[in-house]
C-alpha positions as CSV (number, residue, x, y, z in Angstrom):
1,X,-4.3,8.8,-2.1
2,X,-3.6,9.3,1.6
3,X,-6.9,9.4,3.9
4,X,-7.4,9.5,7.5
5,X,-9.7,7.2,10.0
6,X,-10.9,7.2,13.3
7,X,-8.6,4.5,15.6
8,X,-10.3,1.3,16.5
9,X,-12.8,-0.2,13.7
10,X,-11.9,1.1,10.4
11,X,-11.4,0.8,6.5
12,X,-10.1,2.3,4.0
13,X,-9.6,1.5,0.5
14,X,-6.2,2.1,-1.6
15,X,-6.3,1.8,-5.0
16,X,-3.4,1.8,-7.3
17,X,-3.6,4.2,-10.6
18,X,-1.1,5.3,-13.3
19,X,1.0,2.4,-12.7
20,X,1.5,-0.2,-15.6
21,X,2.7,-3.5,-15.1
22,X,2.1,-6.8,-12.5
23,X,1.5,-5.9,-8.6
24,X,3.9,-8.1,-6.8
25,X,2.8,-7.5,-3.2
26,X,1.5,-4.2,-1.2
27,X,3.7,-3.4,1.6
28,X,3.2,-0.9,4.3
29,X,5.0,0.6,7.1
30,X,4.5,2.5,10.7
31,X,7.3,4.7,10.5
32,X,8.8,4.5,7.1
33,X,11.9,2.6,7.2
34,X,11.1,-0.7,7.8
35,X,8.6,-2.1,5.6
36,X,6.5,-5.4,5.6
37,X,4.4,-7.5,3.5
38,X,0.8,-7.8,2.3
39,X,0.4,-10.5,0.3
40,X,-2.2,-9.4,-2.2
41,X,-1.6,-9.4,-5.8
42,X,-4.7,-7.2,-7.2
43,X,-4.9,-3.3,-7.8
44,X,-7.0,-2.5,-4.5
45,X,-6.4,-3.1,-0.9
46,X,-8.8,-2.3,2.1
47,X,-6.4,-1.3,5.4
48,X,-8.7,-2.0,8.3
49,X,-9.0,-1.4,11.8
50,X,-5.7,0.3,12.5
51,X,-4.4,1.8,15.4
52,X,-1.6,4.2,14.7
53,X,-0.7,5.8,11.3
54,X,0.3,3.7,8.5
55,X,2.2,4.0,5.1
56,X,1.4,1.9,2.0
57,X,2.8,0.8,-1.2
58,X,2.6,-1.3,-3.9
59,X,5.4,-3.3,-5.6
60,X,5.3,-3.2,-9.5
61,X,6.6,-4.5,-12.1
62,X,6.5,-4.5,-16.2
63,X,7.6,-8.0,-17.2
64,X,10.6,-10.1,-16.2
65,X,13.1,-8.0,-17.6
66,X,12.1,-5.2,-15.9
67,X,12.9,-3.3,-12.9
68,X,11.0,-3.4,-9.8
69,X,9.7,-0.5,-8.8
70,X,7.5,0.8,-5.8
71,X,4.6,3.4,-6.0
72,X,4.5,6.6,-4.4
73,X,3.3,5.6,-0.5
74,X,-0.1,6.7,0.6
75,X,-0.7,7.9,3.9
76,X,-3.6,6.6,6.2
77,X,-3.2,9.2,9.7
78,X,-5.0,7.1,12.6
């Protein structure tokens, strides 16, 4: 879910429920059009010490034959 931090020295941890398949990657983005990548496979990610507010999600998918698909972003406002 989306949360909100203090800017400077900061964590938060996302955690990815209801979704059923692999994680590919987590990807996040600053102004939500251009998106980069995390490079963590598992179903939790700590965000730290950001500086402006940030958009995550994670990219899924249920074996090779199907789709990929993205999960709903959560919000952290710096």
């Amino acid at each position: 879910g989306d949360n909100t931090v203090c800017a400077g020295v900061n964590s938060t941890a996302l955690m990815l429920g209801g979704e059923t398949g692999d994680i590919l990657k987590w990807v996040y983005s600053t102004d939500g059009v251009n998106w980069s990548d995390i490079n963590n496979i598992t179903r939790q990610y700590a965000a730290q010490d950001l500086s402006t507010t940030t958009q995550y999600r994670a990219v899924v998918q249920n074996g090779n034959s199907c789709s990929i698909d993205t999960s709903t972003a959560a919000v952290v406002t710096v």
